[in-house]
C-alpha positions as CSV (number, residue, x, y, z in Angstrom):
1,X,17.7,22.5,14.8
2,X,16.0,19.5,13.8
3,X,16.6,15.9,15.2
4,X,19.0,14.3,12.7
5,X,18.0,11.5,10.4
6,X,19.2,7.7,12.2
7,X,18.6,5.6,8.6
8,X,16.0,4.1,6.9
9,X,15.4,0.9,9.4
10,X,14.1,-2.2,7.3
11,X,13.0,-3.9,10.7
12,X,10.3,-1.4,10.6
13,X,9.5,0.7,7.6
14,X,7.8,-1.2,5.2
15,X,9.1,-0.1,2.1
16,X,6.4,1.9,-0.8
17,X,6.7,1.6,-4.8
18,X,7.2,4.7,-6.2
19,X,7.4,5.1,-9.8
20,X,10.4,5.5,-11.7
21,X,8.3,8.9,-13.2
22,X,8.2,10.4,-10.3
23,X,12.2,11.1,-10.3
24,X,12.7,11.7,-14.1
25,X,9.1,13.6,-14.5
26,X,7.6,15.0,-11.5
27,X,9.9,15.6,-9.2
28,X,12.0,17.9,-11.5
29,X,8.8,19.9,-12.6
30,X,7.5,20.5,-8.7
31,X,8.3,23.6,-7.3
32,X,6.2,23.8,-4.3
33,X,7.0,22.3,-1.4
34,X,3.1,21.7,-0.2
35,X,2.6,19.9,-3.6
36,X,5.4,17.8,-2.8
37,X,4.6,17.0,0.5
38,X,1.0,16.4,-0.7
39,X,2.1,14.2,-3.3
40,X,3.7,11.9,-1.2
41,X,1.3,11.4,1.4
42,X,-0.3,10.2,-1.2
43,X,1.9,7.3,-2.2
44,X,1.8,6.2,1.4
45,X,-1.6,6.6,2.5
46,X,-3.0,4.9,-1.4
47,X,-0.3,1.8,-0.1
48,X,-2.4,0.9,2.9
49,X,-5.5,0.6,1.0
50,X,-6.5,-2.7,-0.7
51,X,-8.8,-3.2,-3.8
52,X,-9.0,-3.3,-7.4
53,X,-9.3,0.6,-6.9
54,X,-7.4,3.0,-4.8
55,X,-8.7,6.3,-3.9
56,X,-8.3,9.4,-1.5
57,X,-11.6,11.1,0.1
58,X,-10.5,14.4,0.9
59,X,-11.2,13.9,4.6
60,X,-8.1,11.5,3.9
61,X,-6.0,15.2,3.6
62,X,-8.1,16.9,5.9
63,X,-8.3,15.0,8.8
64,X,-4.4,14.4,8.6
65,X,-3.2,15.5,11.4
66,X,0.8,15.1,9.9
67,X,0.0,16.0,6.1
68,X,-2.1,19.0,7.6
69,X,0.9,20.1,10.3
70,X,3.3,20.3,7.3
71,X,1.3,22.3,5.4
72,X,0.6,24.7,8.3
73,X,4.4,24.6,8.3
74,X,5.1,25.6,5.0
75,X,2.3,28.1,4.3
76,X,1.8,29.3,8.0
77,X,-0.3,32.8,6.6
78,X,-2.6,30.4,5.0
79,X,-6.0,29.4,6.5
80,X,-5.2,25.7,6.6
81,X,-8.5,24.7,4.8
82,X,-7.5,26.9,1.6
83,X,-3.9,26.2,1.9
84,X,-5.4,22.3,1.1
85,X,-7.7,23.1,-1.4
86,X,-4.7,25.3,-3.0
87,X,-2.2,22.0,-3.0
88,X,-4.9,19.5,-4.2
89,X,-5.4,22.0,-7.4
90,X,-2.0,21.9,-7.7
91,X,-1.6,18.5,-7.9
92,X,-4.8,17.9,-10.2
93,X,-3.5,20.7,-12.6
94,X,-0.3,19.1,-12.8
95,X,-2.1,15.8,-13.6
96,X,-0.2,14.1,-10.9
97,X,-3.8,13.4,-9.1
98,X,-7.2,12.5,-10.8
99,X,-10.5,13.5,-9.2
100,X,-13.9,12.2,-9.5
101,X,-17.5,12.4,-8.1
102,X,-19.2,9.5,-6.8
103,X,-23.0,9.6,-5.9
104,X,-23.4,7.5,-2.9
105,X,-26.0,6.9,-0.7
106,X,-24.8,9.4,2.1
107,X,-24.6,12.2,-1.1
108,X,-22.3,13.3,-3.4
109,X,-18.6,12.4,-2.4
110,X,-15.3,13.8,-4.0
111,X,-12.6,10.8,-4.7
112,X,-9.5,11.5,-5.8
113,X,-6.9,8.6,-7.5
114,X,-3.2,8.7,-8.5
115,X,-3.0,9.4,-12.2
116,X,-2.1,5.8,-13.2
117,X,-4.0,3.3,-16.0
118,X,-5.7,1.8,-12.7
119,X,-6.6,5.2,-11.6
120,X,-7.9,6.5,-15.1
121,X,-10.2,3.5,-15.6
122,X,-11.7,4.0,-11.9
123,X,-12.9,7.3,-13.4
124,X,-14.0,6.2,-16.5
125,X,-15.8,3.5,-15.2
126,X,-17.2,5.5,-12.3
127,X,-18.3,8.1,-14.7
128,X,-20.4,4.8,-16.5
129,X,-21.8,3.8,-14.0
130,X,-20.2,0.5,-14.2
131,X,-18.1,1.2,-10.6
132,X,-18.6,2.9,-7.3
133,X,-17.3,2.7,-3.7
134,X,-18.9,0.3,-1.6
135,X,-18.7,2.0,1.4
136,X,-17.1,5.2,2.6
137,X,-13.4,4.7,4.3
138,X,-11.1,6.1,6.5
139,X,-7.3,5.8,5.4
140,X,-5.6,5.6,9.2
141,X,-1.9,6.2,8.4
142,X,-0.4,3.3,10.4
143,X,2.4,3.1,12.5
144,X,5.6,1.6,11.6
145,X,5.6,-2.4,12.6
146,X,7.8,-5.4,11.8
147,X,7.4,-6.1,7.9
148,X,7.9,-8.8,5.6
149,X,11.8,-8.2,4.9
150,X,12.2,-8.1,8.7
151,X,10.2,-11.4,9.2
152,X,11.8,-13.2,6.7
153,X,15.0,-12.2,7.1
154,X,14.8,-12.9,11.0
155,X,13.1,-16.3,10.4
156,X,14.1,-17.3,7.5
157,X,17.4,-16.3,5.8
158,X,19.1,-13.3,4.0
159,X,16.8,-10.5,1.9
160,X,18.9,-11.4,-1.5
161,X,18.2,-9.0,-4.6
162,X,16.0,-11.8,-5.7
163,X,14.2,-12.6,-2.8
164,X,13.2,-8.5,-2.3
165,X,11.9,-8.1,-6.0
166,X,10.2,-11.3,-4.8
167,X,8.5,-10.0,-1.7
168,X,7.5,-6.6,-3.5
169,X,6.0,-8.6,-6.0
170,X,4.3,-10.7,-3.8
171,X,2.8,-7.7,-1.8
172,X,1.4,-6.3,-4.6
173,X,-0.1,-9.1,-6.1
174,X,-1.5,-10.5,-2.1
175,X,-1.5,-7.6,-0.1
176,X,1.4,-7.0,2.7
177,X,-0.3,-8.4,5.5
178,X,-0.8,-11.8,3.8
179,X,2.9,-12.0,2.9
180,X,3.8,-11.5,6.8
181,X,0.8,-14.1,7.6
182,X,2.3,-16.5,5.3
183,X,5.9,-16.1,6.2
184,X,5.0,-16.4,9.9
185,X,2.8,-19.6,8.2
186,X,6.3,-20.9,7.0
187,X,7.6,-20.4,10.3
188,X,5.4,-22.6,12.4
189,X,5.7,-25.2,9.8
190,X,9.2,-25.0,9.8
191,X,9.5,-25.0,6.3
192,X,12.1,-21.9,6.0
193,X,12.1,-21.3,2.2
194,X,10.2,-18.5,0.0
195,X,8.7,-21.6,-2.2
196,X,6.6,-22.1,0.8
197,X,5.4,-19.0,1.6
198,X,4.9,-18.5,-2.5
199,X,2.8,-21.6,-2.2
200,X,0.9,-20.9,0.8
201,X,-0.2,-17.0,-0.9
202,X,-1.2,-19.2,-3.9
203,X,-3.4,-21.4,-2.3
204,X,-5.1,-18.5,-0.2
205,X,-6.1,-17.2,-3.7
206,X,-7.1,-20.2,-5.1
207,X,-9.2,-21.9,-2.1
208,X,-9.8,-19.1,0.1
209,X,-7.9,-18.3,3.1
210,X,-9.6,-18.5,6.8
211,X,-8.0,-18.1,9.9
212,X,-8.4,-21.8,11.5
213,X,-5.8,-22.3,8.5
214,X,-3.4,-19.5,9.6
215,X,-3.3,-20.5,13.1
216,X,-3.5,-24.7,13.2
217,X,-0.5,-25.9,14.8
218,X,1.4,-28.7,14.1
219,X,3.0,-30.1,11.1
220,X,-0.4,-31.9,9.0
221,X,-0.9,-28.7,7.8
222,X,2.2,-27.8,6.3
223,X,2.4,-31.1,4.5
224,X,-0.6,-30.1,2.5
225,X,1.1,-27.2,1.0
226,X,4.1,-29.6,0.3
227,X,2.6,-32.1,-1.2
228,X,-0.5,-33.4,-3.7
229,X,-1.2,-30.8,-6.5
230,X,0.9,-28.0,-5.0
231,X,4.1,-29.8,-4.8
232,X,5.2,-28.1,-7.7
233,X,4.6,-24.5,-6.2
234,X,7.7,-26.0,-3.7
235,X,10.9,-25.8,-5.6
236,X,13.7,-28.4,-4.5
């Protein structure tokens, strides 16, 4: 018997949009566990990458150790290689994932995006010639670590229904790890209030952000986010 199921910890999980579609559309209309599996490793491994695309390189499944176990699992009479290749078509038929070919410098490379509008213009600009990777990546499924709910609600108050949608909306717009920079930011400036940390994220966009700014003590610092022509990012 398997080891039973503790709870969903917010001091460590961070926590993954998933759309609304997947629930009322997909997950009704997928009857293969693989796919499923697949599908989902997807939404968490596209999370941990940054840029104004997201994509997959199928060494991202392949080299899975977790994504590649579970598939073993499920389809154990399956050479793994072609139980993956069977999944991915599955997914890609279904329309759930989008696939591309990018000519790069090493050769030709397969890419594969989550069917969203970001992830049909990728294609259709990649398939222009207007877009293409810069480098090659490696998606390194991280492990769990103290997030932006747990930092601000141990350093700063309560997770409120406002404050989460805040924080998710933040992290989307910034990137996770500069919420938690900024909120630990906050922190050593002892100004405990999301304003702050809203302001700090702001400026980092606007003027660039270094790491002489993250990590100068003292309180100087601070008053520059709370005062001048930022004051009004700091509500009262």
């Amino acid at each position: 018997m398997s080891q039973k199921f503790e709870g969903f910890d917010s001091s460590k999980d961070s926590v993954i949009r998933v759309h609304a579609q997947f629930f009322t559309e997909l997950l009704p209309a997928i009857d293969d566990l693989a796919e499923l599996k697949l599908t989902l490793h997807c939404y968490h491994a596209l999370h941990q990458m940054e840029g104004v695309y997201r994509y997959l390189h199928y060494s991202d499944f392949r080299e899975n150790g977790d994504l590649m176990g579970m598939l073993s699992a499920i389809l154990p009479d399956q050479d793994p290689d072609d139980a993956l290749d069977d999944t991915i078509m599955k997914a890609l038929q279904r329309g759930t994932l989008l696939y591309a070919k990018a000519e790069l410098e090493t050769g030709p490379e397969a890419l594969y995006f989550l069917n969203t509008d970001k992830g049909q213009e990728a294609v259709e600009q990649l398939k222009a010639g207007n877009w293409r990777p810069d480098r090659l990546h490696a998606i390194e499924i991280l492990p769990p670590r103290l997030n932006a709910f747990a930092l601000y609600e141990a350093n700063i108050g309560p997770i409120t229904p406002h404050i989460k949608e805040e924080i998710i909306d933040a992290e989307e717009d910034f990137s996770s790890e500069w919420v938690e920079d900024a909120i630990q930011q906050a922190v050593q400036q002892n100004v405990r209030k999301w304003s702050y940390v809203r302001a700090v994220l702001k400026r980092w966009k606007q003027e660039g952000r270094t790491d002489e700014r993250l990590s100068r003590p003292g309180l100087e610092d601070g008053k520059r986010y709370a005062s001048g022509k930022y004051a009004d990012f700091i509500d009262s």
